[in-house]
N, C-alpha and C positions, 0 to 999 in steps of 0.2 A: 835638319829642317823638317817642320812640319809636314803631314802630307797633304792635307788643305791645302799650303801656301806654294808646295810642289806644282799641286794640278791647277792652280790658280795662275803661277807661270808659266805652266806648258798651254793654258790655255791660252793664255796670253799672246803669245809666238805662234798659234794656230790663229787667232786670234786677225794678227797680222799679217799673215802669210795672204788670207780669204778676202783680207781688205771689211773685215766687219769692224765699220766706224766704233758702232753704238759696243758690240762685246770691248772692244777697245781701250773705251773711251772707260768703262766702267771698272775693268780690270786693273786700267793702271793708275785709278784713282781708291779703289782696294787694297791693292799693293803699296799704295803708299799708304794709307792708312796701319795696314797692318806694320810699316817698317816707322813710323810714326809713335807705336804704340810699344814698339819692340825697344826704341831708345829714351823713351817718355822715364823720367826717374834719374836715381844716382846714376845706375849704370844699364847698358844693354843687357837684356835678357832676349833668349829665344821665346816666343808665344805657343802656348799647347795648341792643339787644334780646337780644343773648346774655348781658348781664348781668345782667335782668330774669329770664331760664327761668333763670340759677341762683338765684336770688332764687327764685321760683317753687319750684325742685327740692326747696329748703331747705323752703318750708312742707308742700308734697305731703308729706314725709317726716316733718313734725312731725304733722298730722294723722292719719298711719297708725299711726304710734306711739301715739300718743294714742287711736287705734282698737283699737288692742291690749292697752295698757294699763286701760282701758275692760272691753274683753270679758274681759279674765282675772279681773277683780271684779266680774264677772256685772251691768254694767252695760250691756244692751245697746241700746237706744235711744241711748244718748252714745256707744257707737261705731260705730251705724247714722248718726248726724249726722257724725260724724266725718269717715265713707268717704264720704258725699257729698259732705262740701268737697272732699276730696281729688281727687276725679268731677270736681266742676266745676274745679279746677285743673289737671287731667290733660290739657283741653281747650287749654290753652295750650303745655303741654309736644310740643318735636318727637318724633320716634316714637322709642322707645329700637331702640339695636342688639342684635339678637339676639343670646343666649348663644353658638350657633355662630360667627357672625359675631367676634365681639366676640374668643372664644378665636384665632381665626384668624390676626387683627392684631398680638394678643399674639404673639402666637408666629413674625409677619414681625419684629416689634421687637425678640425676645429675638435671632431671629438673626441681626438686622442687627449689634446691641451687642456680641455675640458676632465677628463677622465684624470689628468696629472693637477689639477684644483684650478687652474688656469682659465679664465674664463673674461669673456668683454673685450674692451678696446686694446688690456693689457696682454691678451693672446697675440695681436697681431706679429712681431715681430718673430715671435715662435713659428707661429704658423707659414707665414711668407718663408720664411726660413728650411721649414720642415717640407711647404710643396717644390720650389727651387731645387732641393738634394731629390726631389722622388722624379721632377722632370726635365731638370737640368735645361739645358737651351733652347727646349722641344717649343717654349713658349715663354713670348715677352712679360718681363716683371711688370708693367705697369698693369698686366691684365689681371695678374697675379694677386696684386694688391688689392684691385680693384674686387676682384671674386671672395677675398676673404676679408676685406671689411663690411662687403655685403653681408658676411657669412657672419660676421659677430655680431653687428648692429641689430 
């Protein structure tokens, strides 16, 4: 077993013991995600720990939604619950790459792509490709995409 999913269920059981609704509530809706994802396919597979924080990434981002979603029909108690899961899920996520940082990369990968004859819209999948291996799950793809079509257009 991974060791993500390890401190994921001890935290769980700590979790319970403290009587914290909200860790609770968000861990065993986690855990099921990830056991969810573990049987998804022909057959069960165990999930890496880098496959669990994308597992993770995916509910962080549905609770915030759902936070937002929430406060714009002035519902705000369900999207103060919300941002809490998401609080407590944040806790397992590695630390994101900074915006600067992040543009940096891009823009080592556009010119590398560039340097290999590769250039315009037909770089894109290179590129997304090439910063993904250099920062792995430090930061969401859609941000990804978004900094290196900036980057070619």
């Amino acid at each position: 077993m991974g060791t993500l999913k390890s401190r994921m269920q001890a935290d769980l059981h700590e979790a319970m013991k403290e009587g914290q609704d909200t860790a609770k509530s968000a861990l065993r809706m986690a855990l099921a995600a990830v056991t969810n994802a573990e049987v998804a396919g022909d057959e069960a597979v165990e999930l890496t720990d880098d496959q669990i924080v994308g597992v993770l990434r995916g509910e962080a981002k549905k609770r915030t939604e759902a936070a937002e979603i929430y406060e714009s029909a002035g519902r705000a108690e369900s999207a103060a619950k919300e941002r809490a899961e998401a609080e407590v899920l944040a806790r397992y996520l590695p630390a994101a790459v900074g915006a600067d940082q992040l543009r940096a990369i891009v823009d080592e990968e556009v010119t590398a792509a560039a340097s290999r004859g590769v250039t315009g819209m037909k770089a894109m999948g290179q590129v997304v490709k090439a910063v993904r291996g250099r920062v792995g799950p430090a930061a969401d793809g859609a941000v990804i995409a978004d900094m290196v079509k900036a980057a070619l257009a």
